[in-house]
BAMAR-876582 format. One line per field, with one value per residue (C-alpha): residue in one letter; x, y negated, z negated. Coordinates in Angstrom, 3 decimals. Last residue first. Example, Ala and Ser with C-alpha at 12.3 -4.5 7.8 and 13.67 -1.06 7.14 Angstrom:
# BAMAR-876582
residu	[S:A] .
X	[13.670:12.300] .
Y	[1.060:4.500] .
Z	[-7.140:-7.800] .
END
This chain:
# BAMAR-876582
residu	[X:X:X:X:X:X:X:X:X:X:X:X:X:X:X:X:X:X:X:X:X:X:X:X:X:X:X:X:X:X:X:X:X:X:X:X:X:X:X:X:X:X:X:X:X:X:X:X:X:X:X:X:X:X:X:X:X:X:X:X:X:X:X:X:X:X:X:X:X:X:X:X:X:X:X:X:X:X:X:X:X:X:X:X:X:X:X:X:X:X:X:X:X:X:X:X:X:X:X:X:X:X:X:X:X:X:X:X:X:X:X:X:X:X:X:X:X:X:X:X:X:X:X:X:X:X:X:X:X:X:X:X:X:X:X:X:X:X:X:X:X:X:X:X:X:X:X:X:X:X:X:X:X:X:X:X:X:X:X:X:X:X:X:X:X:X:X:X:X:X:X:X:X:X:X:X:X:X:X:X:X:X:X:X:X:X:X:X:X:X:X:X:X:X:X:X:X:X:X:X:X:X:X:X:X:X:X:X:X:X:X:X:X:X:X:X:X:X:X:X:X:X:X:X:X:X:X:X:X:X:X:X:X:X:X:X:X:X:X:X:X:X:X:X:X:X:X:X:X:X:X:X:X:X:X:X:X:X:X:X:X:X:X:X:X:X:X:X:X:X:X:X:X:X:X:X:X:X:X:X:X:X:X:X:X:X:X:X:X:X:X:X:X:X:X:X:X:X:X:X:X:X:X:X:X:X:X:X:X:X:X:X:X:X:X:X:X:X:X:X:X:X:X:X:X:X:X:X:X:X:X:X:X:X:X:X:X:X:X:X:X:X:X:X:X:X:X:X:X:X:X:X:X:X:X:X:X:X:X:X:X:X:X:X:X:X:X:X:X:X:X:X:X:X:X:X:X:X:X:X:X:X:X:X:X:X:X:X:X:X:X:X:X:X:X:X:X:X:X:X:X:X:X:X:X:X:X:X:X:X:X:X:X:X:X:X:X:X:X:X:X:X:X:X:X:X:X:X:X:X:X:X:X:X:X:X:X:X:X:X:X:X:X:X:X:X:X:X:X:X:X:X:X:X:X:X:X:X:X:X:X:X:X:X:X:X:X:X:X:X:X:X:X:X:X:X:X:X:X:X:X:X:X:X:X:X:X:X:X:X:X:X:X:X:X:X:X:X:X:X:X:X:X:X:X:X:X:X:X:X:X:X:X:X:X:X:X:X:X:X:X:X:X:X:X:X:X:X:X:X:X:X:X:X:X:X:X:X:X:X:X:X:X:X:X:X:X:X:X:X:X:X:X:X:X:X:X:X:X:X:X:X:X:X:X:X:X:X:X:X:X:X:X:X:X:X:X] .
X	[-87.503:-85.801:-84.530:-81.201:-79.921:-76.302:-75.984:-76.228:-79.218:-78.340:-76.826:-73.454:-74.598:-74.901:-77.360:-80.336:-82.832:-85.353:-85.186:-87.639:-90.046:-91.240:-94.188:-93.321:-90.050:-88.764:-86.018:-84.387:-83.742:-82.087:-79.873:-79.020:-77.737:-75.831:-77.488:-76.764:-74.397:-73.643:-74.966:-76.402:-79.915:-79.370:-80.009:-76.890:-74.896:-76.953:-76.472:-72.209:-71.843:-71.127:-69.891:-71.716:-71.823:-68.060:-66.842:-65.288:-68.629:-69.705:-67.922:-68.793:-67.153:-68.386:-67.434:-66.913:-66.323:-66.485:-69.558:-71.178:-68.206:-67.763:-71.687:-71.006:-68.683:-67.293:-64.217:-61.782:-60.498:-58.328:-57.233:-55.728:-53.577:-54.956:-54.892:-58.188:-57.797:-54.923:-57.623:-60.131:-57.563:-56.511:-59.982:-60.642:-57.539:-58.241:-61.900:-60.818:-59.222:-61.692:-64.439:-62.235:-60.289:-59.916:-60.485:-60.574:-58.421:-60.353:-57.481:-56.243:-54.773:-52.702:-51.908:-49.642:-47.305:-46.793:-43.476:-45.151:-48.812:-47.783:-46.034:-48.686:-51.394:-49.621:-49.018:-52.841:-53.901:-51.066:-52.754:-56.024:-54.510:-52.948:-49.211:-46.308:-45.958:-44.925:-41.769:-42.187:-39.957:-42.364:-44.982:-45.712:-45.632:-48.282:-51.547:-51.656:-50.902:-47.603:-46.166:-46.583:-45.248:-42.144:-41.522:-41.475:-38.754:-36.601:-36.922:-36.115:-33.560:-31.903:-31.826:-34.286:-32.555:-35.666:-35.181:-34.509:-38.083:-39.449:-38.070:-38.613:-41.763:-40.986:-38.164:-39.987:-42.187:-39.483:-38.827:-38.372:-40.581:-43.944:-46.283:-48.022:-48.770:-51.143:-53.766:-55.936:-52.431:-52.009:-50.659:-48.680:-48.436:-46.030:-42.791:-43.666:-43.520:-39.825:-38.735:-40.665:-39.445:-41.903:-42.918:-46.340:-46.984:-46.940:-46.304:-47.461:-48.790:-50.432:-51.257:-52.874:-53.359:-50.325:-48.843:-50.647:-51.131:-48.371:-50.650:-48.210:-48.027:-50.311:-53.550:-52.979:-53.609:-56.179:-58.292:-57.404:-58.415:-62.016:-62.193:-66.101:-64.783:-66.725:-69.389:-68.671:-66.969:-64.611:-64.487:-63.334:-61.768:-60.854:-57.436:-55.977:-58.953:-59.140:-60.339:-61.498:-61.876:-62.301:-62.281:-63.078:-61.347:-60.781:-60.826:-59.850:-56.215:-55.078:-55.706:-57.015:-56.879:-58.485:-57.916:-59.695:-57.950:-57.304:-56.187:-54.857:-53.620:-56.797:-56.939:-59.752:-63.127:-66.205:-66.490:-68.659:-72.398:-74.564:-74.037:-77.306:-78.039:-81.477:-84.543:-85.817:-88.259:-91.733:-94.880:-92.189:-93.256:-91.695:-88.042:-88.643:-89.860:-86.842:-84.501:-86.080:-86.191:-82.272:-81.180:-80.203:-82.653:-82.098:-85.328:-86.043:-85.291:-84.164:-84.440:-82.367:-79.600:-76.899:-80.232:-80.311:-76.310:-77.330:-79.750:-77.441:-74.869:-77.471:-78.567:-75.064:-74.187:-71.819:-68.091:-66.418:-63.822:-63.702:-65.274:-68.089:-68.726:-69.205:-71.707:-73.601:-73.881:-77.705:-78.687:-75.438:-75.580:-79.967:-79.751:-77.174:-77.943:-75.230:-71.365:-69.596:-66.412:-64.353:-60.358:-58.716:-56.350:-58.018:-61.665:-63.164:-67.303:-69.429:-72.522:-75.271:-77.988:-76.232:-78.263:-79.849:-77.018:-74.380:-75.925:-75.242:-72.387:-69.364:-66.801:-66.803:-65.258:-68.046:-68.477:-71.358:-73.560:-74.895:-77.669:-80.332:-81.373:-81.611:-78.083:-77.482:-80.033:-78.854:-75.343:-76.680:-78.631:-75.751:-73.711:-75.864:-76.303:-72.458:-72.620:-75.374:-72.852:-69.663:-67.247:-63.854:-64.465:-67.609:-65.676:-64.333:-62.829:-65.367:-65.684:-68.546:-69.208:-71.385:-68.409:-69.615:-66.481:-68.409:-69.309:-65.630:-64.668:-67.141:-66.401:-63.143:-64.136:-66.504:-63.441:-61.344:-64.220:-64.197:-60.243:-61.194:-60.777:-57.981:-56.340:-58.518:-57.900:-60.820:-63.055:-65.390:-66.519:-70.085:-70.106:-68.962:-72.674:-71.965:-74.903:-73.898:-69.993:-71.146:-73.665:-71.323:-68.382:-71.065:-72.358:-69.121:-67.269:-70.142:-69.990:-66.232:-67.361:-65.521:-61.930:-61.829:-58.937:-61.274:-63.646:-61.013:-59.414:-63.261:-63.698:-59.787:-60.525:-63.615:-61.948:-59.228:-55.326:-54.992:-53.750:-55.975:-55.978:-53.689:-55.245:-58.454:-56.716:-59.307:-59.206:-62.920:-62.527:-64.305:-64.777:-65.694:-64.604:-61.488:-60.204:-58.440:-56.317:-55.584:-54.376:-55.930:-55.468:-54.436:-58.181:-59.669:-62.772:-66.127:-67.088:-64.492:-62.960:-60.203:-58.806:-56.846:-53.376:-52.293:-48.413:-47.512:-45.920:-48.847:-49.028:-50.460:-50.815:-53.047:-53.616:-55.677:-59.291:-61.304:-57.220:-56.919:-60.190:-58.727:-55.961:-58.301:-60.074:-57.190:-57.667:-55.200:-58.176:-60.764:-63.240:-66.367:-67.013:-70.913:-72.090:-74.661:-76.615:-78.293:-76.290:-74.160:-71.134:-69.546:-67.411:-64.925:-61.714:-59.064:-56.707:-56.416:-53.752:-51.234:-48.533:-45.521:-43.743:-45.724:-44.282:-41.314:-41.678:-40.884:-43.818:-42.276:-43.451:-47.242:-48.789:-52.641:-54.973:-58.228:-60.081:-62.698:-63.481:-66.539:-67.167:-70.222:-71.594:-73.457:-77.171:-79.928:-81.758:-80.688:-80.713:-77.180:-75.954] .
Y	[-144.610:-147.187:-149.175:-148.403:-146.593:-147.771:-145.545:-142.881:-140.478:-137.006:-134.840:-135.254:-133.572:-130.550:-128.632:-130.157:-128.540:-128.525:-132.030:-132.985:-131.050:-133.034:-131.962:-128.347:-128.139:-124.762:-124.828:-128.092:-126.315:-123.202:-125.649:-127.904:-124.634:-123.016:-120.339:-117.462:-114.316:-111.078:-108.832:-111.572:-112.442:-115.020:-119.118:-119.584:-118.542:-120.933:-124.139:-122.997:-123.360:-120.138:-116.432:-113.471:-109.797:-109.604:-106.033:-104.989:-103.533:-107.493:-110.118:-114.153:-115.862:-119.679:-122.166:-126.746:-125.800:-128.797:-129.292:-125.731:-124.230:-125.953:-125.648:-121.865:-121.468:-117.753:-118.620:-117.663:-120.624:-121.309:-124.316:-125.286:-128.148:-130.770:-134.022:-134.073:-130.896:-131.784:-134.383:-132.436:-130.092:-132.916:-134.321:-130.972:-130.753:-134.177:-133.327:-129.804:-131.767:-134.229:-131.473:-129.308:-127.024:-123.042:-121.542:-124.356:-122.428:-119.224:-117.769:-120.732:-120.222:-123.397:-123.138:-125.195:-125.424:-128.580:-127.174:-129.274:-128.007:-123.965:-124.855:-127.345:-124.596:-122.602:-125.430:-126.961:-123.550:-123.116:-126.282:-124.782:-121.920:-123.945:-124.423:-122.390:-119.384:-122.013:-122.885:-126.775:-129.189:-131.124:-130.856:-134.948:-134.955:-132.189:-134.474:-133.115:-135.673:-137.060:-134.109:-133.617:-136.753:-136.221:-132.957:-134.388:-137.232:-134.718:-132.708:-135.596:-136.401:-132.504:-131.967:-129.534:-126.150:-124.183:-122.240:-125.310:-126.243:-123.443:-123.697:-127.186:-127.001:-124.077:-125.956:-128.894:-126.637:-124.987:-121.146:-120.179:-117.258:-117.736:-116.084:-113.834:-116.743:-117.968:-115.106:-115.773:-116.310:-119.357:-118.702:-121.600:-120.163:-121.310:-122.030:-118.897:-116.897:-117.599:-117.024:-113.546:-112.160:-111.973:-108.309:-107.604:-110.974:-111.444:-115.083:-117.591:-120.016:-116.567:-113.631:-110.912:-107.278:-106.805:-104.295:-103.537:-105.540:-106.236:-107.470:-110.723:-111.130:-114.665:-113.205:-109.902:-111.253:-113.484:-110.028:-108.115:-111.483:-111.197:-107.349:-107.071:-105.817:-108.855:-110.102:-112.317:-115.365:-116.499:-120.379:-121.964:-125.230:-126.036:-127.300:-125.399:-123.299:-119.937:-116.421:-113.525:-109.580:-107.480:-103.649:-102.205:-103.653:-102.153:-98.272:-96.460:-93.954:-96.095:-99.152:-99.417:-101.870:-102.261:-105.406:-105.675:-108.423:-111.539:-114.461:-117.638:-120.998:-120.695:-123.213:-126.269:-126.047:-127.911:-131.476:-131.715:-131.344:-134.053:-134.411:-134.323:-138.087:-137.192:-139.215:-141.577:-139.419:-140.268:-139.223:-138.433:-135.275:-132.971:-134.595:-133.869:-130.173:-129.107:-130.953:-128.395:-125.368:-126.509:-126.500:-129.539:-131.847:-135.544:-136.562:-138.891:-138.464:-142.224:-142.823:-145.965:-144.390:-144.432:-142.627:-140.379:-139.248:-139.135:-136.422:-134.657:-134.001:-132.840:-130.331:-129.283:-128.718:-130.741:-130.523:-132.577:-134.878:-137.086:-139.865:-137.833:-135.997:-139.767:-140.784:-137.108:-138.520:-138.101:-134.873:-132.860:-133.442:-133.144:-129.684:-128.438:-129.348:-130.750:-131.584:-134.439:-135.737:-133.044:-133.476:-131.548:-134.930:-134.884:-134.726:-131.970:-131.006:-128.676:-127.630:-125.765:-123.571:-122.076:-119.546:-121.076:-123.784:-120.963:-120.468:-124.058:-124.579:-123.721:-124.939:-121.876:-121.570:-119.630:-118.535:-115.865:-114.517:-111.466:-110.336:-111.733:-109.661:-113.179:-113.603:-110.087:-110.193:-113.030:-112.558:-109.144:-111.749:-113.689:-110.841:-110.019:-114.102:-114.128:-111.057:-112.505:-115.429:-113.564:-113.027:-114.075:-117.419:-115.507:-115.157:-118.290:-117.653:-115.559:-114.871:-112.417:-111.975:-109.356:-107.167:-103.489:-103.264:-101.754:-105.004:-106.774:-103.672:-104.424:-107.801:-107.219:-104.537:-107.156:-109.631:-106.536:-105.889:-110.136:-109.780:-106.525:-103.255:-100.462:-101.360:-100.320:-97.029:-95.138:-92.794:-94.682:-95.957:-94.946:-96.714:-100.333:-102.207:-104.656:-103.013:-99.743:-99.778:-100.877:-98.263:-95.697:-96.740:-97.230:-93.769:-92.707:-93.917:-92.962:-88.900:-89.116:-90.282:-94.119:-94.283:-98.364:-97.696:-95.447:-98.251:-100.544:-97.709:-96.282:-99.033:-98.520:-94.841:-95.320:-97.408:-95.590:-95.601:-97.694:-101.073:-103.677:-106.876:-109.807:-108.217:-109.802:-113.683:-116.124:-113.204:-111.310:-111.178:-108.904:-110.388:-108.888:-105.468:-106.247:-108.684:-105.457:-105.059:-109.105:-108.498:-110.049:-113.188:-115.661:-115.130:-115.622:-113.420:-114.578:-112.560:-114.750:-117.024:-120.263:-122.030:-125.265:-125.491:-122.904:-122.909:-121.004:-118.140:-116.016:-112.774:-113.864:-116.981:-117.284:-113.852:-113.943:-113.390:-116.995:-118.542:-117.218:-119.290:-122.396:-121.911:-121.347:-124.824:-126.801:-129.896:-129.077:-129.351:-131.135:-130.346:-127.988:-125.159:-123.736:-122.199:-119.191:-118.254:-115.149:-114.740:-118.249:-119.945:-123.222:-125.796:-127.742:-129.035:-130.962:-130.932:-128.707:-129.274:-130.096:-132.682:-131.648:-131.666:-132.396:-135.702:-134.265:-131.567:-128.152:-127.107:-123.745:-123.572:-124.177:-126.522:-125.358:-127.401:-126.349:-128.909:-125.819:-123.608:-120.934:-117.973:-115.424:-117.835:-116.953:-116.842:-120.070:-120.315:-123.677:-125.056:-125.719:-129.527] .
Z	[-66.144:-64.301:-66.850:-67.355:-63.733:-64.304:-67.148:-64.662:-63.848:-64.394:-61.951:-63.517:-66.435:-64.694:-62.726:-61.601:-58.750:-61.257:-61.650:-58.578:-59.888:-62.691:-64.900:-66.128:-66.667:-67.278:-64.226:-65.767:-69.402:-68.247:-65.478:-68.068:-70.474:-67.892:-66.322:-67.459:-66.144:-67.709:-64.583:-61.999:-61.441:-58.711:-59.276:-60.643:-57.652:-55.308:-58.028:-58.058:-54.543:-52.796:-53.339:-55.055:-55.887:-55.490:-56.776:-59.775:-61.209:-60.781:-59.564:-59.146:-57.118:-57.618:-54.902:-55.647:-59.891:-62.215:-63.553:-62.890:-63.956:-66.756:-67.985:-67.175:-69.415:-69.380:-67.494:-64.783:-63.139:-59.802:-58.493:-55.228:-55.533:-53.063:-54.732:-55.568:-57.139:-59.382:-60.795:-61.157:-63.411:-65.357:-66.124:-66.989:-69.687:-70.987:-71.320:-72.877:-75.491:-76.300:-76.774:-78.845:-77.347:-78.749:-74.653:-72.207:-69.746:-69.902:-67.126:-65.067:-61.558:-60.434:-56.050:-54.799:-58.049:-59.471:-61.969:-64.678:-64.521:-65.496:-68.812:-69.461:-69.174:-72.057:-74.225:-74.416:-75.014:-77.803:-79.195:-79.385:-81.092:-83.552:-82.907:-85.443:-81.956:-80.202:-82.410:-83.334:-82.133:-79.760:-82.468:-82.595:-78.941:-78.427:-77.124:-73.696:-71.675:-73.945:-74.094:-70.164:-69.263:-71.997:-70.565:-66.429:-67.547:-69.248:-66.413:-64.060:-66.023:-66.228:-62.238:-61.254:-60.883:-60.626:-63.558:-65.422:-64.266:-65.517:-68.837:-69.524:-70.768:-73.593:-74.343:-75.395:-77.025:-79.104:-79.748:-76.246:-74.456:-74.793:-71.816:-73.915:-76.805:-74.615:-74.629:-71.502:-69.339:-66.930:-64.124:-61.355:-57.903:-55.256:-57.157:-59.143:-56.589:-55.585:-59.173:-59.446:-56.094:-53.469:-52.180:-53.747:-54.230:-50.360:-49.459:-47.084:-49.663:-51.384:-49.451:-51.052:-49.917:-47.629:-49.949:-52.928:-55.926:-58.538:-61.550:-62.645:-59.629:-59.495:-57.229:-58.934:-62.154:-60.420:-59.398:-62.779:-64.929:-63.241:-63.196:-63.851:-67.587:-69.495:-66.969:-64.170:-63.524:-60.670:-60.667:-57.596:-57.147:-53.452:-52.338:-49.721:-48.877:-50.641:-48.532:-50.705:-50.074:-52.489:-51.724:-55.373:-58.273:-61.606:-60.835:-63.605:-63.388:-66.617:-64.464:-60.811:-58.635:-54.957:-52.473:-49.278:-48.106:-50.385:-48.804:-50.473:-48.990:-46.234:-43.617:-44.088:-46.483:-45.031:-46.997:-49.937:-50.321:-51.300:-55.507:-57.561:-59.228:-60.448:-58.967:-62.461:-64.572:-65.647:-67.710:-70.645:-72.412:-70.084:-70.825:-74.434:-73.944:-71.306:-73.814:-76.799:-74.663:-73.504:-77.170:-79.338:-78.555:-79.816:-81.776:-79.755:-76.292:-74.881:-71.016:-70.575:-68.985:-71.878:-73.568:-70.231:-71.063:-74.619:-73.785:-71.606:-74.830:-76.782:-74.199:-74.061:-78.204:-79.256:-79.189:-81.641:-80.488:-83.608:-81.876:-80.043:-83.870:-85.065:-82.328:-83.004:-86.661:-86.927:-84.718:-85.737:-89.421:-88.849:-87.062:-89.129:-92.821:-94.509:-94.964:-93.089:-93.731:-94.871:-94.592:-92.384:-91.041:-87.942:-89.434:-90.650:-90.349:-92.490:-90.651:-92.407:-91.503:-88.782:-86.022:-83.568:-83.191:-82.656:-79.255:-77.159:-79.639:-78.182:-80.437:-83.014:-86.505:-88.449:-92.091:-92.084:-95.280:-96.686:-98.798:-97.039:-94.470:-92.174:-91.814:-90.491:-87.875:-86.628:-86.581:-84.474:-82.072:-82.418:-81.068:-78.488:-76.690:-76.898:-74.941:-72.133:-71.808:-71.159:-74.215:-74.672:-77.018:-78.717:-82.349:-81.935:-85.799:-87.554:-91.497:-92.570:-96.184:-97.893:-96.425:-94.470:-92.990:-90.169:-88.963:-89.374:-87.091:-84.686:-84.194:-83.213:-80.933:-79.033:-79.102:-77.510:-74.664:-73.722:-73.536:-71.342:-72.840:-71.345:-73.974:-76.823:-75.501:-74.720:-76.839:-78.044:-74.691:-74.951:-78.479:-76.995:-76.728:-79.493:-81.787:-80.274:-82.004:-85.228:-85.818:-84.302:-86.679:-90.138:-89.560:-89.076:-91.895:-93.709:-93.122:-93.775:-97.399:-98.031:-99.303:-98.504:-96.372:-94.399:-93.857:-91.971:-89.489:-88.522:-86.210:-84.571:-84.853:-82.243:-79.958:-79.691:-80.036:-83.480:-84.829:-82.758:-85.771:-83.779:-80.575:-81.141:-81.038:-82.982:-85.964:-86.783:-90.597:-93.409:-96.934:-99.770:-100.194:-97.992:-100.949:-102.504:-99.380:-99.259:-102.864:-106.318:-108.341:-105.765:-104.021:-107.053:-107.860:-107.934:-104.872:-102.832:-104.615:-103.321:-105.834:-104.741:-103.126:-100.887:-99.903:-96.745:-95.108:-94.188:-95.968:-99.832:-99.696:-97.109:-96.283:-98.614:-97.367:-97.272:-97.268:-93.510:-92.121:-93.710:-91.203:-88.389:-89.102:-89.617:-87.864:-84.839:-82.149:-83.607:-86.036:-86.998:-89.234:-89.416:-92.485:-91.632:-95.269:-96.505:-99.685:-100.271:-98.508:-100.608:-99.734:-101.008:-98.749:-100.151:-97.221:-94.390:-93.193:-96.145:-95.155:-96.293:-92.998:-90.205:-89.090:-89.925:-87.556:-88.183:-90.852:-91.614:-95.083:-93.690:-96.603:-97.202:-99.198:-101.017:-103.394:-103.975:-101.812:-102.792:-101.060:-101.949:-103.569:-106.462:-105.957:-106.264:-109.096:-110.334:-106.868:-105.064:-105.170] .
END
């Protein structure tokens, strides 16, 4: 219960339901998700929005501003206020005062032809003085590092650039509340780090507050003072402080499928191990503190280096792109093994989705600058490609082009002329993998956006293409999810499909990748096991968070060289620490 002195909130839920009109399945149908949800956001306070893939967190999102009722087709139950007003009461326009939204997907909210205009677009409709709009515009646009480019097409941005836009927008709105949904999924590691430095800085002023859908956690935890977490149904089973919600029902979170932060994550690796860390740490400063303060550590578990890659299946040869007359990529030059897994990552706008865009086709490179399975891109028709190569798209929904997800699975293989039982067969294996049996009926553009994920990377699996390129596959999954999808992935690898993944995680990569390209300026700065590309000072790179917390130890040397989870001692090592 809030103090007697406390402020308003500047949100309040209360009871709040949502019932999507066009719920498709009957297993859906009727069933409001979320359901019965109360909370509060107040001046100066970061509330934290947790649960699994499907749970409702991005709908809830859309009632904080209106467009649930008002513009999305669905039926809200409960009183939603924002500013003491009722969000039924008064239009989404009139709402803008209030609330300002970053969306999961930035190109849902890009209307204009700049960068500049598009910041400017949201505090002109509020009939501000010229002179603010653009006080507010340029303030926005340096805090997330996009005012020399003011005058570009939004575009021309990266994913990671659009996001940064996004969040610029919401800034200049100038709203005493600020609701974000994945509002870091696109960004590299040293951007997330600048916008929650800005979150920050906003939080701690005073007179504003944050609501935040995220499921990376390894940053966000520095900044929420309260976690509120849904269950599958989107009903709200945990509601409290952060650090102690996450610290004393971490088993409950790993049940539900809850992501938690890394450094928790390793800790209850070494408790399975017999070295407990009490309190659980939550950031790598805090692991690298608790594992310090033991006397001893057990040897880590780091994995001997693999087997010397065979013939190429992909070759890149000095490949340069340009876009809108700008250069993109600059003489890259790459040779794949049949079945490694390499992650390219690199800051936003290093020309990561440009290089596997032209990798797949769907960028049409030069002439005789990418070979793929024995096939130029540049001169293979789309049908005959695509039985090589399997793409997966950052934005999902770009690559939907049925209006069922059964269909949407079958399509390739239709295309393909595989006979109708063994696609039927192949649908039903892929429904059933990926947790989207109970939507099969649904139109694609109806699934949550970590289902749409899930979707989007089944369409490429099911054809078994030799080589499967992946752009931010794990984007919008929750921790169960993106296990499922990994798992998968590994285990495509180890049976020799080349795979391919662009991604900002560096805790994935480090786990799962066997080479590490990284690019900077559109050029390769780095190639090599993922624990020798970590170690360089790279533009927009981090170390993932076991590696940060490893490298500041003090006491035991031996770890330092540890990089993932799967370095740490095993459960079957109880007892030796």
């Amino acid at each position: 219960m809030p103090a007697v002195d406390d402020p308003p909130p500047l949100l309040a839920l209360r009871e709040v339901g949502v019932v999507h009109r066009d719920a498709g399945e009957p297993a859906t149908a009727g069933r409001a998700v979320p359901c019965g949800v109360t909370l509060a956001v107040r001046p100066g306070e970061a509330v934290l929005l947790l649960g699994p893939s499907g749970c409702g967190k991005s709908t809830l999102a859309l009632t904080t501003n209106g467009l649930i009722p008002h513009v999305v087709g669905a039926e809200l139950t409960g009183a939603v206020e924002v500013g003491g007003r009722d969000t039924r009461a008064h239009r989404v326009s009139d709402l803008a005062r209030d609330v300002a939204m970053v969306f999961q997907d930035p190109d849902a909210q890009i209307v204009t032809a700049t960068v500049l205009d598009e910041v400017c677009f949201g505090p002109e409709n509020l009939r501000l003085p010229a002179g603010e709009v653009l006080a507010r515009a340029e303030e926005a646009l340096r805090r997330v590092g996009l005012w020399e480019r003011r005058d570009e097409d939004p575009d021309r941005l990266s994913g990671g650039g659009r996001q940064r836009l996004a969040i610029a927008c919401a800034l200049a709105m100038g709203a005493p509340l600020l609701v974000l949904d994945e509002p870091t999924a696109n960004l590299d590691p040293a951007g997330v780090e600048e916008v929650y430095a800005v979150l920050r800085e906003i939080v701690a002023a005073g007179d504003r507050g944050v609501l935040l859908v995220e499921h990376s956690l390894d940053t966000a935890i520095d900044l929420v003072d309260r976690v509120v977490v849904l269950d599958r149904a989107g009903r709200v089973v945990l509601d409290g402080p952060a650090r102690e919600t996450l610290g004393r029902h971490c088993d409950l979170l790993l049940d539900l499928g809850v992501w938690l932060p890394v450094s928790a994550l390793a800790a209850l690796r070494l408790r399975a191990a017999g070295i407990p860390l009490e309190p659980l740490p939550l950031t790598p400063a805090e692991l690298a503190a608790a594992l310090d303060a033991r006397p001893e550590l057990p040897a880590p578990a780091i994995r001997a280096p693999g087997t010397p890659p065979g013939e190429p299946v992909l070759v890149v040869d000095r490949l340069t792109v340009a876009r809108g007359g700008r250069p993109v990529l600059h003489d890259v030059s790459l040779r794949v093994a049949r079945g490694e897994l390499i992650a390219v990552v690199g800051a936003n706008g290093a020309g990561k989705t440009t290089l596997v865009q032209a990798v797949a086709g769907v960028v049409r490179p030069p002439r005789g600058a990418v070979t793929v399975a024995g096939l130029d891109p540049a001169r293979a028709g789309a049908r005959e490609l695509a039985g090589r190569i399997g793409f997966v798209f950052q934005n999902p929904e770009h690559q939907f082009v049925t209006g069922r997800v059964d269909d949407e699975l079958a399509l390739g293989l239709r295309l393909r002329g595989v006979p109708e039982d063994e696609v039927a067969a192949r649908v039903e294996e892929v429904l059933a993998r990926f947790g989207l049996g109970e939507w099969r009926a649904l139109h694609p553009f109806l699934l949550s956006g970590g289902q749409k994920r899930r979707l989007s990377v089944g369409t490429a699996v099911i054809v078994r293409p030799e080589v499967l390129v992946l752009d931010e596959p794990t984007f919008g999954q929750d921790r169960e999810r993106a296990a499922e999808l990994l798992d998968l992935l590994t285990g495509l690898h180890a049976e020799g499909t080349t795979v391919i993944v662009v991604s900002h995680d560096m805790q994935l990569v480090a786990e799962h990748a066997t080479r590490v390209v990284a690019l900077a300026g559109g050029r390769i700065a780095a190639d090599g096991p993922p624990a020798e590309v970590f170690a360089r000072d790279l533009p927009g790179l981090r170390p993932p968070p076991v590696a940060r917390a490893t490298r500041a130890l003090v006491r035991h040397d031996r770890w330092r060289a540890v990089t993932r989870l799967a370095d740490l001692p095993a459960p079957a090592a109880a007892g030796a620490a």
